[in-house]
C-alpha positions in Angstrom: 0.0 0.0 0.0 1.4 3.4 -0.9 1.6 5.6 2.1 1.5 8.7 -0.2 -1.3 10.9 -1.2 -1.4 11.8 -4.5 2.0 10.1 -5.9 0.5 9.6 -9.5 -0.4 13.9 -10.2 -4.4 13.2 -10.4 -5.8 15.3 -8.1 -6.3 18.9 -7.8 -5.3 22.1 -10.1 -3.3 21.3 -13.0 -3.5 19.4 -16.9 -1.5 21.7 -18.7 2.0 23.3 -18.6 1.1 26.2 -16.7 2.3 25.9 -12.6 -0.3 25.4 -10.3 0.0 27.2 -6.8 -0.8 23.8 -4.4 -1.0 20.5 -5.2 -3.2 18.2 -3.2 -1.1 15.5 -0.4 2.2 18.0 -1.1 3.3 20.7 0.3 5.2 23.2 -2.0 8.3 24.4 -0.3 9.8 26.2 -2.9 9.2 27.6 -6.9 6.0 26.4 -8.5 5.4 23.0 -9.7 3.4 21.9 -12.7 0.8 18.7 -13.4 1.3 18.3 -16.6 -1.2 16.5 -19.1 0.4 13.2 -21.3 -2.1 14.8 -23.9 -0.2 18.5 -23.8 2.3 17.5 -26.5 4.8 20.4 -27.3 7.9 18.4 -26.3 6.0 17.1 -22.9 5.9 13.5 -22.6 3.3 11.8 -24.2 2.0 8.3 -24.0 3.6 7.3 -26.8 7.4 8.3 -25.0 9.0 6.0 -23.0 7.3 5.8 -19.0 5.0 4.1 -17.0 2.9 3.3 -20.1 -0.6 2.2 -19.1 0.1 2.9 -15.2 0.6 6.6 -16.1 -3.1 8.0 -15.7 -3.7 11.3 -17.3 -0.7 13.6 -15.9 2.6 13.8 -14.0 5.0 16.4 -12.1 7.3 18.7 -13.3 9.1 21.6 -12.5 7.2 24.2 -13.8 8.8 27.9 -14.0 10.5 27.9 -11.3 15.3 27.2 -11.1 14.4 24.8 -8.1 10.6 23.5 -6.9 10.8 21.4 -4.0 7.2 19.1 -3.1 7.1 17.5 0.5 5.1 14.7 1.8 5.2 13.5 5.5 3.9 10.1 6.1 3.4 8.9 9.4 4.3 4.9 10.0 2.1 2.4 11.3 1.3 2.1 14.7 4.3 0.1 16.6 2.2 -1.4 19.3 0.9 -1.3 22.8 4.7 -1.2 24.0 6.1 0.9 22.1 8.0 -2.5 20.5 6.3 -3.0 17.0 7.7 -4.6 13.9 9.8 -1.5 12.5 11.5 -1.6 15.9 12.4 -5.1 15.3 13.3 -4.7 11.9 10.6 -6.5 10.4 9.3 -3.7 8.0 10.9 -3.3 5.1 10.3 -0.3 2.2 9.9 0.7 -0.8 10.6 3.7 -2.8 9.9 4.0 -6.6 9.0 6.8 -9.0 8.8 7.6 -12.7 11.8 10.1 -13.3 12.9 11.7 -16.6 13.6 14.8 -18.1 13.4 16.3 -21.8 15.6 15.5 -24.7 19.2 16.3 -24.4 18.7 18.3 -21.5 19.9 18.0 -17.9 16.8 19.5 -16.4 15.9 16.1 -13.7 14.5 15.4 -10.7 15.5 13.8 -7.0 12.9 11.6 -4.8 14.1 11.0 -1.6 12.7 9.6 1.9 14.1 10.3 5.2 13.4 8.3 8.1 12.6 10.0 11.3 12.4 9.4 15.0 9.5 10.9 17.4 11.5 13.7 18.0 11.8 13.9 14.2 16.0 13.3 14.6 16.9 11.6 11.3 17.6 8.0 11.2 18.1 6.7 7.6 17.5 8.3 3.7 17.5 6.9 0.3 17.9 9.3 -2.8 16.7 8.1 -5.9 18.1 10.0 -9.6 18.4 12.2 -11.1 18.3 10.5 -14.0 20.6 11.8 -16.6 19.9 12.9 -20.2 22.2 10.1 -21.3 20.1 7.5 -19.3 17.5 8.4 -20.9 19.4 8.2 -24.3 18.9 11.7 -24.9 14.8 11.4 -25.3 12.5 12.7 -23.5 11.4 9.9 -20.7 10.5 8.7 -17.7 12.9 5.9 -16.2 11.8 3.9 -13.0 13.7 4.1 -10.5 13.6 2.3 -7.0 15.3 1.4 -3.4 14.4 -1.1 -0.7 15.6 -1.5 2.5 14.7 -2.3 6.2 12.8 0.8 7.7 15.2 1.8 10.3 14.1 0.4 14.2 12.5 3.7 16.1 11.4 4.9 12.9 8.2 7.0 13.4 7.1 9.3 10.4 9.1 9.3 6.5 9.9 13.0 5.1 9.2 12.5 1.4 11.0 15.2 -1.1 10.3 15.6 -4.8 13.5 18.4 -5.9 12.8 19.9 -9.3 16.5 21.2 -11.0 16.7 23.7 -13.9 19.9 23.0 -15.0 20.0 24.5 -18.4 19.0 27.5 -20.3 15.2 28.5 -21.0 12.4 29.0 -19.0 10.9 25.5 -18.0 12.1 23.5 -15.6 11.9 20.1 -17.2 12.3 17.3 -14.5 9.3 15.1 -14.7 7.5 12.5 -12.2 5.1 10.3 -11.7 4.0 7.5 -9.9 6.0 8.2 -6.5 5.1 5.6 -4.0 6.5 4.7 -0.7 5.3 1.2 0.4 6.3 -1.0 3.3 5.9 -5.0 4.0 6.9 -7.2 6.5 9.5 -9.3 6.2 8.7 -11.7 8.7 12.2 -12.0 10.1 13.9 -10.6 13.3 16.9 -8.8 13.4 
């Protein structure tokens, strides 16, 4: 089950290239984002680019206007029991991050997902960092690339800090790191540590 709201761009303001002041489950720490339609066209990924394919829905994230738009999700972590000893504490949850990240053509416009770990004081514990990916990843197209990490969610883990980072890195005016279908999931692994 995806902790996240709102991973996949389908709610709320948004369906063309224009940036959208709020989007619905993130909160927008910096720039302006944009939920881009696969229908826009005009050098935005379509359907028929490489990317999640039939998973994609109707839109995905991007960068919008702005040199740098940073998206933030906090998720708070199962209960861990009665006493306080649940199954992250013994190491029997693991995670999984994965997104859609890409970029357009040549450029080296891309994006960062990460998730940190916290503690109930909020203290960090652990974090994963997924892309960017690179124009020649991509082959110099415009796509979307799946990336993903798994690991054990780390013992006195109580909330994850989800981050979607947006980089201009080139010349015009969009900021052309794209996303979709972020998810952060957890299972148990059945095993002590």
């Amino acid at each position: 089950m995806n902790l996240l709201v709102n991973g996949d761009a389908e709610k709320g303001p948004g369906g063309t290239a224009e940036p959208v002041g709020s989007v619905v489950g993130w909160g927008v720490r910096k720039g302006a984002p944009a939920l881009i339609g696969y229908d826009v066209g005009d050098g935005y990924p379509t359907p028929a680019d490489p990317g999640p394919g039939a998973a994609a829905g109707a839109r995905f994230f991007a960068g919008g206007n702005s040199p740098l738009t940073t998206l933030v999700q906090e998720a708070t972590l199962p209960a861990h029991g009665a006493t306080g000893h649940g199954p992250v504490d013994a190491g029997r949850v693991r995670y999984v991050l994965s997104g859609w990240l890409g970029g357009y053509a040549g450029q080296e416009d891309g994006v960062r997902l990460s998730v940190e770990f916290r503690d109930r004081a909020g203290n960090p514990l652990a974090l994963s960092v997924l892309g960017p990916v690179t124009a020649a990843e991509r082959g110099h197209a415009t796509a979307l690339l799946e990336r993903r990490a798994e690991a054990a969610v780390p013992p006195g883990a109580r909330s994850a800090h989800v981050q979607l980072s947006f980089t201009r890195s080139g010349g015009g005016t969009s900021n052309d790191g794209y996303a979709d279908q972020i998810s952060l999931a957890l299972t148990a692994s059945g095993r002590h540590k």
